[in-house]
KETI-905376 format. One record per residue (C-alpha): residue number from 1; residue in three letters; z negated, y negated, x. Coordinates in steps of 0.1 Angstrom, whole numbers, plus 5000, padded with zeros to 4 digits. Each point is the difference from the previous one (the first is absolute). Example, Ala and Ser with C-alpha at 12.3 -4.5 7.8 and 13.67 -1.06 7.14 Angstrom:
+-----+---------+------+-------+------+
! num ! residuo !   up ! north ! east !
+-----+---------+------+-------+------+
!   1 !     ALA ! 4922 !  5045 ! 5123 !
!   2 !     SER ! 5007 !  4966 ! 5014 !
+-----+---------+------+-------+------+
END
This chain:
+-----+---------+------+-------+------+
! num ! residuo !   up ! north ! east !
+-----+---------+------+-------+------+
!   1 !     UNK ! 5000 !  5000 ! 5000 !
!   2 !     UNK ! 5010 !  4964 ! 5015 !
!   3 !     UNK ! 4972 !  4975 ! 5002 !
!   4 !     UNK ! 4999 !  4980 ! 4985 !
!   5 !     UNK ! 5021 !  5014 ! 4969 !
!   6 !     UNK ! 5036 !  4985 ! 5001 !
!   7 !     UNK ! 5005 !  4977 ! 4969 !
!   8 !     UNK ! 5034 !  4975 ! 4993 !
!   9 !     UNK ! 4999 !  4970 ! 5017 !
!  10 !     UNK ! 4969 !  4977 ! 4990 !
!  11 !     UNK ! 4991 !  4998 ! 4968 !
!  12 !     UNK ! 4961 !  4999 ! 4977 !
!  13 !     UNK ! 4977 !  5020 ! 5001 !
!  14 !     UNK ! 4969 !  5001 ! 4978 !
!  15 !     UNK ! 4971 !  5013 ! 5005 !
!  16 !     UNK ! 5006 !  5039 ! 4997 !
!  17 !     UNK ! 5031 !  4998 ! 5018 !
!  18 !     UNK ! 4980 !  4980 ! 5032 !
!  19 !     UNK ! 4972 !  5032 ! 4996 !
!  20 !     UNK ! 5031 !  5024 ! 5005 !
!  21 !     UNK ! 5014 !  4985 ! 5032 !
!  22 !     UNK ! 4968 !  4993 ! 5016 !
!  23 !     UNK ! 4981 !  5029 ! 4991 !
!  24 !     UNK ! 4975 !  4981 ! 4988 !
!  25 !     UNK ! 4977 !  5000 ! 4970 !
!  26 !     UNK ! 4999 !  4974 ! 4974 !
!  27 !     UNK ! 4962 !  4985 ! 5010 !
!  28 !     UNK ! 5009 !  5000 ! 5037 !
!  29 !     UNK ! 5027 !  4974 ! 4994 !
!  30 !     UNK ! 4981 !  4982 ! 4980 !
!  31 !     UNK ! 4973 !  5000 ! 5023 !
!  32 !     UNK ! 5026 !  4990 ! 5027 !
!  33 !     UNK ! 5012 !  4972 ! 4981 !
!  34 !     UNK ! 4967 !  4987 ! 4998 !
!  35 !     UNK ! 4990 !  5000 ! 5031 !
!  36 !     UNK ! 5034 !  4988 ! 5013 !
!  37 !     UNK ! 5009 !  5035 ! 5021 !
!  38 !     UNK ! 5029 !  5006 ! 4971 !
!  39 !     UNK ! 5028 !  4976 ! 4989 !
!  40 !     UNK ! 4993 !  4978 ! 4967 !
!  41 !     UNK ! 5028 !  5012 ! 4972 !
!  42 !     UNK ! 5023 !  4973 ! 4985 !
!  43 !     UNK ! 4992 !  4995 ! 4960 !
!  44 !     UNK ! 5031 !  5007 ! 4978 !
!  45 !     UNK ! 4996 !  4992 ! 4968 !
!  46 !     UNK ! 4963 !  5019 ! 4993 !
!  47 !     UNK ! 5009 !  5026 ! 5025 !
!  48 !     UNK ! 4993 !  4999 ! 5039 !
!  49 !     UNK ! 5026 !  5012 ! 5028 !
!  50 !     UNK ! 5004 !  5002 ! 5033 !
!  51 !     UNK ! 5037 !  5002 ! 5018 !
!  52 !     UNK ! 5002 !  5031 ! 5017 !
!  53 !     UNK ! 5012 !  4979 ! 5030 !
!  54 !     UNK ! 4962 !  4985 ! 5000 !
!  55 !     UNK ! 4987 !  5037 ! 4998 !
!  56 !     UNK ! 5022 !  5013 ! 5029 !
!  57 !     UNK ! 4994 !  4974 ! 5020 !
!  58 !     UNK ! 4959 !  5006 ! 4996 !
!  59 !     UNK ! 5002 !  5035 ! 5005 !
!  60 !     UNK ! 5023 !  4995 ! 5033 !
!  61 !     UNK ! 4974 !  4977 ! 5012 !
!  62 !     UNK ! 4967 !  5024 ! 4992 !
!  63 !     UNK ! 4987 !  5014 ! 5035 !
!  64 !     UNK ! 5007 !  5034 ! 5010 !
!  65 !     UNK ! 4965 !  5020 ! 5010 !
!  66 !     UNK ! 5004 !  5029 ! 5024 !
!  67 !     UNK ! 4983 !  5031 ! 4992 !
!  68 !     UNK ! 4990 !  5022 ! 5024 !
!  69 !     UNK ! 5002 !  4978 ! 5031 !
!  70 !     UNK ! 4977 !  5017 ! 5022 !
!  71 !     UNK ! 5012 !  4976 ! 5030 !
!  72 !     UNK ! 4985 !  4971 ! 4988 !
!  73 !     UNK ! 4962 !  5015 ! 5012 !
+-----+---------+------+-------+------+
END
């Protein structure tokens, strides 16, 4: 499976869509957004989105954590 999942070009996302490609659960984004660790969603009409461009670009710029690195004792 390619990470993240290939979608068409950018387009909205709501919020179930966002937990899909990020693998994340509903109350962890929220939490993210309130703490500022997750990007804000755009209101449309009553509805919030994000543009999958924004949620590409956060998840290319998460930090990668080794496991297993036993050289850095």
């Amino acid at each position: 499976m390619q990470y993240p999942p290939e979608l068409p070009e950018d387009h909205a996302l709501d919020l179930d869509d966002v937990c899909k490609v990020t693998t994340l659960a509903k109350p962890t984004v929220t939490r993210g957004i309130a703490n500022g660790t997750f990007p804000p969603p755009q209101k449309f009409g009553r509805k919030n989105i994000w543009m999958r461009s924004t949620i590409i670009a956060w998840l290319r710029n998460l930090p990668i954590k080794q496991i297993g690195n036993k050289e850095a004792a």
